[in-house]
C-alpha positions in Angstrom: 50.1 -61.8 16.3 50.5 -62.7 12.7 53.3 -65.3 11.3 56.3 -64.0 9.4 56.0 -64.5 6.2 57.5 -68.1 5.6 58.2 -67.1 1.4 61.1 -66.5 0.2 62.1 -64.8 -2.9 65.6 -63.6 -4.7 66.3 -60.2 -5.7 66.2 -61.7 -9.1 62.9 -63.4 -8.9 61.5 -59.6 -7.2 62.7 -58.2 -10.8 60.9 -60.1 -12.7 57.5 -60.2 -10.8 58.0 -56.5 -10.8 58.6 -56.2 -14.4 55.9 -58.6 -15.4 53.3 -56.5 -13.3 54.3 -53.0 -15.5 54.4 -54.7 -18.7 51.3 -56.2 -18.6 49.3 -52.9 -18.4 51.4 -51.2 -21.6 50.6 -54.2 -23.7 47.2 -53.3 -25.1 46.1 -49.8 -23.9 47.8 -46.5 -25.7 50.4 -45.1 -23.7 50.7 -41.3 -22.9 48.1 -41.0 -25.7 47.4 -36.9 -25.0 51.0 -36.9 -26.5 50.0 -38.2 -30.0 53.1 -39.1 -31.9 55.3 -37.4 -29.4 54.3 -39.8 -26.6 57.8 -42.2 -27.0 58.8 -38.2 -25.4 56.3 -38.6 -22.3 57.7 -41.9 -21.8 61.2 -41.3 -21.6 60.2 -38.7 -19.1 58.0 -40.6 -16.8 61.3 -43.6 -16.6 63.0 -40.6 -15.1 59.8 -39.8 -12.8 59.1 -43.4 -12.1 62.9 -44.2 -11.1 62.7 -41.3 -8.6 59.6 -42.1 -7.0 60.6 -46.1 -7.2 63.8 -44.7 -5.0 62.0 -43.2 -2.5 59.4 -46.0 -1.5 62.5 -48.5 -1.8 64.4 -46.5 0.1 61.6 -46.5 3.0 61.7 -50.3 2.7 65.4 -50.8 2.7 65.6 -48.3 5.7 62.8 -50.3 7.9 64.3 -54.1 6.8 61.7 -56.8 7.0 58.7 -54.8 7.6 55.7 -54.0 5.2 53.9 -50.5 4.5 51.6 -51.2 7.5 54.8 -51.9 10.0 56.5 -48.7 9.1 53.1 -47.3 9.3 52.8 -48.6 12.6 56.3 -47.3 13.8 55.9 -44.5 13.0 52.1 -43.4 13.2 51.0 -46.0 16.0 48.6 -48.8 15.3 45.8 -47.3 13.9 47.7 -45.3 11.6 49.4 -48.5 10.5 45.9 -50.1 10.1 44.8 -47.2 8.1 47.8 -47.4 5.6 47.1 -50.8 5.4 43.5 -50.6 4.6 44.8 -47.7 2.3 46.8 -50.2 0.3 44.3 -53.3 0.6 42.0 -50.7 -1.1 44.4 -49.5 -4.3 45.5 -53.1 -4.7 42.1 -54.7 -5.0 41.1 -52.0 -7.2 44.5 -52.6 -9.3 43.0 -56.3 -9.4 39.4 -55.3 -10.3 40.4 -52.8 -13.2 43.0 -55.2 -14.5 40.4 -58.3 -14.4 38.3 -55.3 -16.4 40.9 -55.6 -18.7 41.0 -59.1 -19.4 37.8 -60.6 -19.6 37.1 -57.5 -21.7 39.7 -58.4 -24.2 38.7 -61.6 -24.2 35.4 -60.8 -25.2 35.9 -58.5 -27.7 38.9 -60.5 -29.7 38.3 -64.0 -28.8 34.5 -64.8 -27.7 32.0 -62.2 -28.6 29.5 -64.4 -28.0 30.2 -65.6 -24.4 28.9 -63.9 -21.3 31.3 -61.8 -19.8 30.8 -62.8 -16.1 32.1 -66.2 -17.6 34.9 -65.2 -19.2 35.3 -63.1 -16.0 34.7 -65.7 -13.5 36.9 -68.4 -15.7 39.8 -65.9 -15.5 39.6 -65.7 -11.6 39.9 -69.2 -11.1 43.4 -68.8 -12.3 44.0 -66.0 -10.4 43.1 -67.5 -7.3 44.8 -70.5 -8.3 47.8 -68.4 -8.7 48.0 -66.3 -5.9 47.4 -69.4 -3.6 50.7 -70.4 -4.4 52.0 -67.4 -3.1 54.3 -64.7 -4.3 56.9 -67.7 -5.1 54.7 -69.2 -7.3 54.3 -65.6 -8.8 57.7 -64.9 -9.3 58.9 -68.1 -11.1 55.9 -68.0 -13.2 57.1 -64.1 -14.0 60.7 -65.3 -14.9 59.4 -68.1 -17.2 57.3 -65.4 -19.1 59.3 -62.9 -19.5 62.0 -64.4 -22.4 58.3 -65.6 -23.9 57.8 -61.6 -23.9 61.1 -60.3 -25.0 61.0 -62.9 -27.6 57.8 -62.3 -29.1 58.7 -58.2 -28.9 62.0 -58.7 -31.0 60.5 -61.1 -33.7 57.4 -59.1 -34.1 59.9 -55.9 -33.9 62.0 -57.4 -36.8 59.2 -58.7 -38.7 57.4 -55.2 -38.7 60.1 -53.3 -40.0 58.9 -53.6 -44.0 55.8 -51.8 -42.7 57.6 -48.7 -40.9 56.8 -45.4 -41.8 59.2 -43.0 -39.7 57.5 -40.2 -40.9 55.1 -41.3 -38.2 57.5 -39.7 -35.6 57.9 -36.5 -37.0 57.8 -33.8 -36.3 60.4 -33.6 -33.5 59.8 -29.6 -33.4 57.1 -27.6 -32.3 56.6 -29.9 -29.3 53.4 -29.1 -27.0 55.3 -29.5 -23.8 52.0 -29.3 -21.6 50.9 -32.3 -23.3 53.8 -34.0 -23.4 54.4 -33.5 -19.8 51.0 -34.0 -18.7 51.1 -38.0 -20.8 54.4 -38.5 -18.7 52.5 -37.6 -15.1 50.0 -40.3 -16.9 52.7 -42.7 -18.2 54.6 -42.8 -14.3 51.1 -43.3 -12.6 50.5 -46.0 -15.0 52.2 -48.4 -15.6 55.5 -47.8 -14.3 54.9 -46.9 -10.4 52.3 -49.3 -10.3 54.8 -51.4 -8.5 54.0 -49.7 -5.4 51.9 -52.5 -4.2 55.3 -54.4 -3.6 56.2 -52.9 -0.5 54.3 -55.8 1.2 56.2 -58.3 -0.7 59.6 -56.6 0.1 59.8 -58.4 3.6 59.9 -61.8 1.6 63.1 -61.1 0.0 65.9 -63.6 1.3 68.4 -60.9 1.9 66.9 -57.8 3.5 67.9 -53.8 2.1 68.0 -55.3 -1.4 65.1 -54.0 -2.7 65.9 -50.8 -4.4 68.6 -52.4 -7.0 66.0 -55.1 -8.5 63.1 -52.4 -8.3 65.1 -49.6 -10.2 66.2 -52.3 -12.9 62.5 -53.6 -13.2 61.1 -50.1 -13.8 63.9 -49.3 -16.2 63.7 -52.6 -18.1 59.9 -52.6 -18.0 60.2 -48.8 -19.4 62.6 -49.2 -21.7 59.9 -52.1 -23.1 56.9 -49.8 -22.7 59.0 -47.3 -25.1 60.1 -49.5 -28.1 56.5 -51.2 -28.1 54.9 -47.5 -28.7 57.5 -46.9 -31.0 56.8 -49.8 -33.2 53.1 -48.9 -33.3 53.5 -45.6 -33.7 55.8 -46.5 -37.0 53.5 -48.9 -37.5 49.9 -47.2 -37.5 50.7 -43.7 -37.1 48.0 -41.3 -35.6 45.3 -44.2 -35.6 47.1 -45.4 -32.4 45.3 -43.1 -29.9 41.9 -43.6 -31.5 42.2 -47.8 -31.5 41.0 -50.2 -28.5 44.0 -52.2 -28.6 47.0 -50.6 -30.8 49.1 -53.6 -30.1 46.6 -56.5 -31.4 46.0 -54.2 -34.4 49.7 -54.3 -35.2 50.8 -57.6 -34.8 48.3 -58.5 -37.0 50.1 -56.7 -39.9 52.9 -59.4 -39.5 53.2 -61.8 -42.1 56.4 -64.1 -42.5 56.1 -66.2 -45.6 53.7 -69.6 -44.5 54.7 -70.2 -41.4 53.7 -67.1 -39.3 50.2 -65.4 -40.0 47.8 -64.5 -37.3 50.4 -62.9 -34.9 47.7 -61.2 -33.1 46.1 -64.4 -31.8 49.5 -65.0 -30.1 49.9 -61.2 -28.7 46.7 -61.6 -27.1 47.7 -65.3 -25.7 50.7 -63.6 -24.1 49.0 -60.7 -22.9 46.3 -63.0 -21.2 48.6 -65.0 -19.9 50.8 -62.2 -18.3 47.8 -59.9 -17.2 46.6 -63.1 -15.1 50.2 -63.2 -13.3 49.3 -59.1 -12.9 46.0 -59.6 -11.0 47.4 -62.1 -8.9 50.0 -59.9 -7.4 47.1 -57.4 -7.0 45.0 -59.8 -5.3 47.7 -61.8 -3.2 49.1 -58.1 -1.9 45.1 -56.8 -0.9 44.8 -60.4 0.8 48.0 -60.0 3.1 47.2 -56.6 3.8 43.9 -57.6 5.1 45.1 -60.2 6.9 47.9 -58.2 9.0 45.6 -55.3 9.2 42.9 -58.0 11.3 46.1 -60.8 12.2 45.0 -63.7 10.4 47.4 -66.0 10.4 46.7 -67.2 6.7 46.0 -64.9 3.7 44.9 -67.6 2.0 41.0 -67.6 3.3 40.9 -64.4 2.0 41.8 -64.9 -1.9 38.3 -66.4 -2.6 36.1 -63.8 -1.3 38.1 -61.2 -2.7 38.1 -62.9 -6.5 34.5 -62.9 -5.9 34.1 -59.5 -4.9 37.0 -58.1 -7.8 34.3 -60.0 -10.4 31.6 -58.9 -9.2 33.2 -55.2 -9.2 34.9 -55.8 -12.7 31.8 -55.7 -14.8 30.1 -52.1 -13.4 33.6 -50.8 -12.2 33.5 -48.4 -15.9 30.4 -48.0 -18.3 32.2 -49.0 -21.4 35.9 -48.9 -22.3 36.2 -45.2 -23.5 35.2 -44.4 -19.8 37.6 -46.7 -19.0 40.5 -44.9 -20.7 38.7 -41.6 -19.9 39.4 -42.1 -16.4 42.7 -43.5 -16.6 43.7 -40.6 -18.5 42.6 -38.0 -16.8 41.6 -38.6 -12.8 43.7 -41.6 -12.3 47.2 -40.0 -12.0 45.7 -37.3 -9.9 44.7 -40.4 -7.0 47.3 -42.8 -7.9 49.7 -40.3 -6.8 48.6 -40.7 -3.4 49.4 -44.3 -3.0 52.6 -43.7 -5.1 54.4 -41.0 -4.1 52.2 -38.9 -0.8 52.2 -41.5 1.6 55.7 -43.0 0.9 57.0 -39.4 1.0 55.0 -38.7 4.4 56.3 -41.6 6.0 60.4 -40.7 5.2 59.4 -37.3 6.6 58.4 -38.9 9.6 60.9 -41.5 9.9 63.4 -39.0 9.4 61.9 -37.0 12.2 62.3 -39.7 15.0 65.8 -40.7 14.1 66.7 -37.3 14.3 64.7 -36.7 17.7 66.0 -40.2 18.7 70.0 -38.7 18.6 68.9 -36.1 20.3 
């Protein structure tokens, strides 16, 4: 039988973890890229999506208080079924944590230390992670509330700073709009990053006041989104159509920022914050695969679990892709199709259900 979990969050600190965890992955990468200059189009679509499907899976939690994706699982679908949702979500979580890790040490190399092995840079990385996520998800969560006015700060200077190098021509036009496209980068943009969030449904039992968790999940997305769609605004006026054809669209346009002496090199600070932020990301990836494993076998501690798990998520990170336009290759165009699952399919399946056994239940 395993332990409660002892940690304690507010709906506040939920927010911000949640909001950390999408912003992280819109940082660097382009987002709904297939759109071109349209994409700030995709993106105000996929909020919409992403609110909606963030409503349903919260709305499963809130209706089932205190239990995670595997104990509605196991309500509803008996103990294996449970076990198999849980292994299901101990699966798209470590992956989360391997790609995102990916991300990182790649980064890393290619901006900061070219010259360093990557399984370094990847293994250095982990040791914070693990570090991290042994503190638990309310280590997470403060550390997510004291980045985020880092963030927002950093946005609206850079934001200000930029605006001598805005070209709004970049936006147009706003007419002969290639709605497949368009629609197809929002499908992209709600898979990722904005219903990434997901995982959370095993940290929604260690909120401190139970059927809160679709009013700080709603605000996250829409705050995180909201984010997502300025930032590709500004690089959009910033660079135009190179956006979609760079590695890194953000680094490339902070480093047009130059504010008399005192500010030059802006992109070594973006990428700072981005590290620092994408670490806080893979630890909620990692600390959510460890306590599903854990319930899914009833350990008593997730903890054993985080080090064999970092281990495996480096050892995974560096042949998880060939190279990086494989990377956004698949992210593009098979990763919504299978993230849906997770997101949207098995949330859905079990409100059907639920719904079901109430109703059988009054009768």
């Amino acid at each position: 039988m395993i332990d409660k979990q002892k940690e304690l969050i507010s709906s506040t600190e939920l927010w911000a973890s949640m909001f950390i965890y999408i912003s992280a992955d819109a940082m660097t990468a382009p987002i709904g890229g297939l759109a071109g200059n349209q994409s700030w189009m995709s993106i105000i679509i996929g909020i919409i999506f992403s609110l909606g499907i963030t409503w349903l899976y919260t709305h499963l939690s809130d209706s089932h208080p205190g239990k995670s994706i595997i104990e509605i699982g196991e309500v509803h679908l008996g103990k294996w079924g449970g076990k198999i949702v849980g292994l299901l979500f101990a699966w798209f979580s470590f992956e989360l944590c391997s790609y995102n890790l990916k991300n990182n040490w790649q980064m890393t190399s290619i901006v900061a230390l070219p010259h360093t092995p990557v399984i370094v840079i990847a293994l250095a990385a982990m040791i914070f992670v693990v570090w991290i996520a042994y503190g638990g998800i309310e280590t997470i969560s403060r550390l997510s509330l004291l980045y985020i006015p880092v963030l927002l700060f950093f946005l609206g200077l850079a934001f200000i700073l930029l605006t001598r190098d805005f070209n709004f021509q970049n936006l147009l036009p706003v007419t002969g709009i290639e709605w497949r496209k368009v629609l197809y980068a929002s499908f992209h943009v709600t898979t990722l990053p904005l219903t990434l969030t997901i995982v959370f449904v095993m940290i929604f039992p260690s909120l401190n006041k139970k059927r809160r968790a679709k009013k700080p999940s709603l605000y996250a997305v829409l705050a995180a989104g909201l984010i997502v769609l300025i930032s590709d605004i500004m690089y959009i006026l910033v660079l135009g159509p190179l956006v979609n054809d760079l590695t890194y669209p953000g680094y490339t346009t902070f480093s047009y920022i130059e504010a008399a002496d005192f500010l030059d090199r802006a992109e070594i600070l973006f990428y700072t914050i981005f590290i620092s932020i994408n670490i806080i990301e893979i630890s909620i990836s990692l600390y959510v695969a460890a306590l599903c494993l854990a319930k899914i076998f009833g350990l008593n501690n997730y903890r054993i679990l985080l080090i064999p798990l970092g281990f495996i998520a480096v050892e995974q990170s560096t042949f998880i892709v060939k190279n990086h336009s494989d990377h956004i290759s698949i992210a593009v165009y098979g990763w919504p199709w299978y993230a849906i699952i997770f997101q949207f399919f098995i949330p859905f399946i079990l409100i059907i259900i639920s719904a079901f056994h109430r109703k059988k239940q009054k009768t």
